[in-house]
C-alpha positions in Angstrom: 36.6 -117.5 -59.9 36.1 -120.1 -57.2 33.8 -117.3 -55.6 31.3 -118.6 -58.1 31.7 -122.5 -57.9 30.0 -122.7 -54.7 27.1 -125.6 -55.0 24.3 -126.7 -52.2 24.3 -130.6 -52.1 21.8 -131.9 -49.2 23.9 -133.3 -46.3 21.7 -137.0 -48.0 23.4 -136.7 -51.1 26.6 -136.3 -49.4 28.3 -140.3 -49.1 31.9 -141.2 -48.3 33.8 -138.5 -49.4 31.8 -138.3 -52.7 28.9 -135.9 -53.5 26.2 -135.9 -55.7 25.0 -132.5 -57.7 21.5 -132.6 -59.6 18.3 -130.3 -60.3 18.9 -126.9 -60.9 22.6 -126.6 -58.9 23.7 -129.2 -61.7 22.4 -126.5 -64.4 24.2 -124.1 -62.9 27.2 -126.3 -62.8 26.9 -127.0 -66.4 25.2 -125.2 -68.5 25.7 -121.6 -67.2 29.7 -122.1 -65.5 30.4 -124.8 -67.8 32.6 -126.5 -65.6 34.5 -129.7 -66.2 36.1 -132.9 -64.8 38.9 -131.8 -63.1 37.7 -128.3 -62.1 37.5 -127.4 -58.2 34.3 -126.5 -56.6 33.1 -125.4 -53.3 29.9 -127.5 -51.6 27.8 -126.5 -49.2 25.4 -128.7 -47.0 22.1 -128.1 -44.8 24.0 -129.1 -41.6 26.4 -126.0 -42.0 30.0 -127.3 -43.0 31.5 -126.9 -46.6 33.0 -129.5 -48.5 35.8 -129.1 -51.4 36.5 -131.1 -53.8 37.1 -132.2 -57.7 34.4 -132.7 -60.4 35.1 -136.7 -61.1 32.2 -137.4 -63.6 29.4 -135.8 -65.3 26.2 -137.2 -66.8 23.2 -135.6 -68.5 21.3 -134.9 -65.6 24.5 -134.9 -62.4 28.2 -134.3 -61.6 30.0 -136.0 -59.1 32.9 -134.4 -56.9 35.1 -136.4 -55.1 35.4 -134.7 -51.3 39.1 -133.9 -50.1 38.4 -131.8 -46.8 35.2 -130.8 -44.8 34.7 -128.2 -42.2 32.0 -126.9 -40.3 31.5 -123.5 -40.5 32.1 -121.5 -37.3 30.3 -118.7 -35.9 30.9 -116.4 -32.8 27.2 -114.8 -32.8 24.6 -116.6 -31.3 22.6 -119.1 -32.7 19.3 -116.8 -34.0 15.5 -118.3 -34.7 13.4 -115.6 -35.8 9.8 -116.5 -35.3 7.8 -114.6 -38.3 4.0 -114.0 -38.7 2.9 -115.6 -41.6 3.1 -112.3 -44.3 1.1 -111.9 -47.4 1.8 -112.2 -51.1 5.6 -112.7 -51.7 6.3 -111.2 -48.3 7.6 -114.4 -47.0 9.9 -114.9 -49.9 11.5 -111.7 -49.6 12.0 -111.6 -46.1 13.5 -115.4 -46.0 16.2 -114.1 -49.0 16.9 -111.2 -46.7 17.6 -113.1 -43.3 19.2 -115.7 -44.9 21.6 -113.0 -46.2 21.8 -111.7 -42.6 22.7 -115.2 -41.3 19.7 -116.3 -39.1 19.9 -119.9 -38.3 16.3 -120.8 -38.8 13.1 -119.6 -39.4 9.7 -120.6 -38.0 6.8 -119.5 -39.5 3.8 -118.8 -37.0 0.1 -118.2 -37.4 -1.7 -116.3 -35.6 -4.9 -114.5 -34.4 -4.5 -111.3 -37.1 -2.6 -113.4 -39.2 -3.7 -112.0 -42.9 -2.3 -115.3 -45.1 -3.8 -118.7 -44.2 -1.0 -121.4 -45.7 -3.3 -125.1 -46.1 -1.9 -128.1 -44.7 -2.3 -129.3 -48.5 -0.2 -126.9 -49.6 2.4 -126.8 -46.8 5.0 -128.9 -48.1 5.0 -126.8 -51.7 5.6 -123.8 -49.5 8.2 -125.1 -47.6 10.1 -126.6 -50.9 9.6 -122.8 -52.2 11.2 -121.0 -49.2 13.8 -123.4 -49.1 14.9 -123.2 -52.7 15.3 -119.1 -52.0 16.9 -119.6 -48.7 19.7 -121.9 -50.3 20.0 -118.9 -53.3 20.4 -116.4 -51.1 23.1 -118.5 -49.3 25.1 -119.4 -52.6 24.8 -115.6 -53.5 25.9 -114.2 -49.9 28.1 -117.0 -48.7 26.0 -117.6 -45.7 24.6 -121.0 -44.0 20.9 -122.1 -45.2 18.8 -121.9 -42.5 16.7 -124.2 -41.2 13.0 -123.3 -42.3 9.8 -125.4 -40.4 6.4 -125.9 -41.1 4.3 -123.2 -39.9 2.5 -123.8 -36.4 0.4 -122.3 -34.3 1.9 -119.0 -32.1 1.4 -121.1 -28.9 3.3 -124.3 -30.7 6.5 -121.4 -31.1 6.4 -120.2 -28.0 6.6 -123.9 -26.0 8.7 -126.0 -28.7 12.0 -123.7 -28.0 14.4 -125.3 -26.1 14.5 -124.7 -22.2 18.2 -122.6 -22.8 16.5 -120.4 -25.0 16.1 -116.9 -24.7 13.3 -115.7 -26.6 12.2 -111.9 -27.7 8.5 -110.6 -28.6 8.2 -107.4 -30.5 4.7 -105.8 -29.7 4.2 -102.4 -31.5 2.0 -100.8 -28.2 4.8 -101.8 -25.7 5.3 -98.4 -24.3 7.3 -99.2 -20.9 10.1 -102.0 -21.4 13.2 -101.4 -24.0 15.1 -103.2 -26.0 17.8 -101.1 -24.1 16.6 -102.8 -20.8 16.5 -106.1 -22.5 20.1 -106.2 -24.1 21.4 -105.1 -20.5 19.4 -107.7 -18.5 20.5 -110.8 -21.3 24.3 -109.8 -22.2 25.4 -113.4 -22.5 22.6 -115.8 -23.9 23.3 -118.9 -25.3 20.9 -118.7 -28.1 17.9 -116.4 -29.3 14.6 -116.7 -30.1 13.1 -112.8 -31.8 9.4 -113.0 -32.5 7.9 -110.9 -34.7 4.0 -110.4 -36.2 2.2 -110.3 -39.2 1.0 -107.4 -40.9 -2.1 -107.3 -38.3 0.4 -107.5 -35.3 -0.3 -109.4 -31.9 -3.8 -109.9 -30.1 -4.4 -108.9 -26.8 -4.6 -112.5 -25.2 -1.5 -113.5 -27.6 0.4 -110.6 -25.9 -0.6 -112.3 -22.6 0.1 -115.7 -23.4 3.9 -114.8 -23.9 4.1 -112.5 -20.9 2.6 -115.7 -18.7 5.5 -117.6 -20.5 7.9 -114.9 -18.8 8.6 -114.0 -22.1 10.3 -110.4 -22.5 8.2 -108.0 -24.6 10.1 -105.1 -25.5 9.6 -101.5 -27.7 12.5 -99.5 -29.0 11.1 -96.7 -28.1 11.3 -93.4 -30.2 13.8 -90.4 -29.0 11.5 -88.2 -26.8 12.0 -84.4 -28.1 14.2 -82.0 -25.9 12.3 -78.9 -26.6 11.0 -76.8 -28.8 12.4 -76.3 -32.9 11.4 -72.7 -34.2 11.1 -72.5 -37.7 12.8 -69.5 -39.4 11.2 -67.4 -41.6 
């Protein structure tokens, strides 16, 4: 099934029609699918297009594939950067598999006043490898794009490094007056997005206004309100 033979190569290991599969992807390639030279397989890159090509040679440790036609993969939605709290445990693992499934274009860790997990700068770049090796198996798995995943920063660094076209989003759980309602009807065409959501511990007060004095729109989905009164038979 060609379904199956669907490899990430970094866009860097990607040269003149001819790209390079190692580490784990070559495992997959030969040791579990058992492919050989000749077979077709399906290669996708961190800059969003797919590549298909030919296995031309294989070695102990890599397979080449020879590159016949390239195309970037084209979306209609709008581009999505979902800024996440830094979570807890294997939170962050599970909800990068998830969004990367859903097709979220990158994700930028944050930390923040009531964030619970503290990530050292020591141990960012292990981090990063980590979420990046799920992201890329949870697009082989779902056939999306990998997202782009950046170091974590601070929840003033997330709110100024978006680009100026931007339209950014902040979910705060004690928002009782705006909507996402009134939101969707007041941005119906924006050119990309920016949704912001907290850690376990939620937002702090000041962070709350920090975003609001960055005319950022803070909306709740509120609950239905009840209509009246449910009797309960006997």
């Amino acid at each position: 099934c060609l379904a199956m033979r669907r490899f990430f190569v970094p866009a860097s290991q990607i040269h003149h029609s001819l790209a390079v599969i190692s580490g784990d992807e070559f495992h997959h390639l030969c040791r579990v699918l058992r492919l050989r030279v000749g077979d077709e397989v399906t290669i996708y890159d961190d800059y969003g297009r797919e590549h298909y090509g030919t296995v031309v040679t294989l070695s102990p440790t890599s397979a080449e594939v020879t590159i016949r036609h390239t195309q970037l993969v084209q979306t209609s939605r709008v581009p999505l950067t979902l800024g996440l709290g830094m979570l807890k445990g294997q939170k962050m693992d599970l909800v990068i598999e998830k969004v990367t499934e859903l097709g979220v274009d990158r994700v930028a860790p944050f930390i923040s006043t009531f964030t619970v997990s503290q990530l050292p700068t020591e141990r960012q770049s292990e981090r990063l490898a980590r979420w990046q090796r799920i992201a890329q198996s949870a697009a082989k798995q779902s056939g999306s794009s990998v997202p782009q995943i950046l170091a974590p920063q601070t929840f003033v660094q997330l709110c100024d490094s978006q680009s100026p076209d931007a339209t950014i989003i902040l979910f705060y759980e004690q928002e009782q007056q705006s909507t996402l309602k009134a939101f969707g009807n007041s941005h119906l065409r924006p050119s990309s997005l920016c949704i912001i959501v907290g850690p376990e511990g939620g937002f702090a007060p000041q962070e709350v206004e920090q975003a609001r004095a960055r005319d950022i729109p803070i909306p709740f989905l509120l609950p239905p309100q009840p209509t009246g009164r449910h009797t309960r038979s006997q």
